[in-house]
C-alpha positions in Angstrom: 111.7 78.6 115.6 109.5 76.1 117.0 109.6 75.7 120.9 111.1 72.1 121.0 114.2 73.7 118.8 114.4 76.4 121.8 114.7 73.6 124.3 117.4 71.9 122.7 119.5 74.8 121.3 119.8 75.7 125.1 120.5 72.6 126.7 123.9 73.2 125.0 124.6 76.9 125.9 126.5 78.5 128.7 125.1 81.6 128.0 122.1 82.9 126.9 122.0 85.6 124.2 119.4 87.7 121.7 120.7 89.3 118.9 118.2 91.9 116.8 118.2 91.7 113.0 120.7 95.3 113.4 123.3 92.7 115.0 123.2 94.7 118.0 123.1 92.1 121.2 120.5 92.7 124.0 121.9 93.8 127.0 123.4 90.7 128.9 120.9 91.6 131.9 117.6 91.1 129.7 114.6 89.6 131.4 112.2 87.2 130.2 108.8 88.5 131.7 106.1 86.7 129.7 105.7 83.5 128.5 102.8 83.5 126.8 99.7 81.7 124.1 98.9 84.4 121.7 95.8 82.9 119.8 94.4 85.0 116.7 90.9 84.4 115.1 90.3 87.3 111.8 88.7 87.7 109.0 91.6 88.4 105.7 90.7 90.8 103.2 89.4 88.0 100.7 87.1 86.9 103.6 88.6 83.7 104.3 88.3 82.8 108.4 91.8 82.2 110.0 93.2 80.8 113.1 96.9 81.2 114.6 98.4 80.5 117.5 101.8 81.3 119.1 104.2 81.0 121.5 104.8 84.9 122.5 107.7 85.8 125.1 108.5 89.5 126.1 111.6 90.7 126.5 112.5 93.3 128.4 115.8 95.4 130.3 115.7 97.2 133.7 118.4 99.1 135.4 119.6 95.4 137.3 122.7 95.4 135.5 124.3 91.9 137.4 120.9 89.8 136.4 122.0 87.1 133.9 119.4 84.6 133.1 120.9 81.2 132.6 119.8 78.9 129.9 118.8 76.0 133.2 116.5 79.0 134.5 115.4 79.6 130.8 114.4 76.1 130.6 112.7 76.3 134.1 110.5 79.4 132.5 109.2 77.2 129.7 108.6 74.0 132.0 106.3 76.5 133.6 104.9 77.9 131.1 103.7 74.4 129.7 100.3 74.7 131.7 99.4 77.8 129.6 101.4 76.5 126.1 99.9 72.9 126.5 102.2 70.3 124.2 102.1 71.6 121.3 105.3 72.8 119.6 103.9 76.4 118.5 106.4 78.8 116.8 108.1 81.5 119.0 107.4 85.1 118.4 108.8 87.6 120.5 108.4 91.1 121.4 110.7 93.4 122.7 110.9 97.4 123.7 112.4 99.6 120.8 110.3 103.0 120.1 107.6 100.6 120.3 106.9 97.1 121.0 108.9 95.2 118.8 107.8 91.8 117.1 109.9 89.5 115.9 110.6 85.9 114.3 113.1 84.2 116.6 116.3 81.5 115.1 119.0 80.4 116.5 122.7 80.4 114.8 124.7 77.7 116.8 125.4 80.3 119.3 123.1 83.6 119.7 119.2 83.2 118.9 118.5 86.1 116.7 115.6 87.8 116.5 114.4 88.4 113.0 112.1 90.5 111.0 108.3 90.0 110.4 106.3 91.6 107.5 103.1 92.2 106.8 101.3 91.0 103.9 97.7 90.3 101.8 96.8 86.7 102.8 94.6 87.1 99.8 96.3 88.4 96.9 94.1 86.6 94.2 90.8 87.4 95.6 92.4 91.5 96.2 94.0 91.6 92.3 97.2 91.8 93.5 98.7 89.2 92.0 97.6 90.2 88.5 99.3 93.7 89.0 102.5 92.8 90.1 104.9 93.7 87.5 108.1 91.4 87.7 111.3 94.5 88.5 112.8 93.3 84.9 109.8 93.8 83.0 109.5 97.8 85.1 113.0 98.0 84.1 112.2 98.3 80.7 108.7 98.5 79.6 107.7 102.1 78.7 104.6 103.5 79.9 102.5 104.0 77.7 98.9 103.9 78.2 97.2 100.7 79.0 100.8 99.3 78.8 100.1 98.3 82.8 103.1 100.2 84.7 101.5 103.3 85.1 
């Protein structure tokens, strides 16, 4: 989700909720206490230089059960946080506290935004040979391993 489609999906709420890819709900007295540019500058494993840049907002509960953030104060947050964002419409990513700091994709349904799962992965599969060694779950199914029959 893009921050642009954050500002519009709660211009229409009355309420604001987070959802985690479980479907358990954040507690209704959640706070929002970052806003924040998370820029990333690495190296990948086929040695390729990479750049990327998000929106990152933090999530978090304390024991103030009667705080309710409203999706006006929401948008107050991110009219704020434009002098550290700039204009550009970054993606979201958001963390929250699990057994650890959590990271997550955000969307929104019509009604709750949901937080949703991010993976890993080789950004360089052809220059690792990983491509070449994947073996399609049909062909696993029912290839015999035999040697240099590539399944073993």
């Amino acid at each position: 989700m893009k921050i642009s489609e954050m500002k519009q999906s709660l211009a229409g709420l009355d309420a604001v909720n987070f959802r985690l890819p479980t479907g358990d709900y954040l507690p209704s007295h959640f706070h929002v206490t970052e806003v924040g540019l998370v820029s990333k500058h690495f190296i990948d494993c086929g040695g390729v230089e990479r750049r990327e840049t998000v929106a990152n907002f933090q999530l978090w509960e304390a024991g103030d059960y009667d705080h309710r953030l409203a999706p006006q104060k929401f948008l107050h947050i991110l009219k704020l946080s434009e002098k550290i964002l700039g204009s550009e419409d970054l993606d979201i990513e958001v963390e929250y506290q699990q057994d650890t700091i959590g990271k997550f994709g955000l969307a929104f349904d019509g009604t709750d935004f949901v937080l949703t799962p991010k993976q890993t992965a080789c950004l360089a599969q052809d220059a690792c040979g990983i491509a070449e060694h994947q073996i399609a779950l049909p062909q696993l199914q029912t290839a015999c391993c035999t040697p240099g029959g590539g399944c073993c």
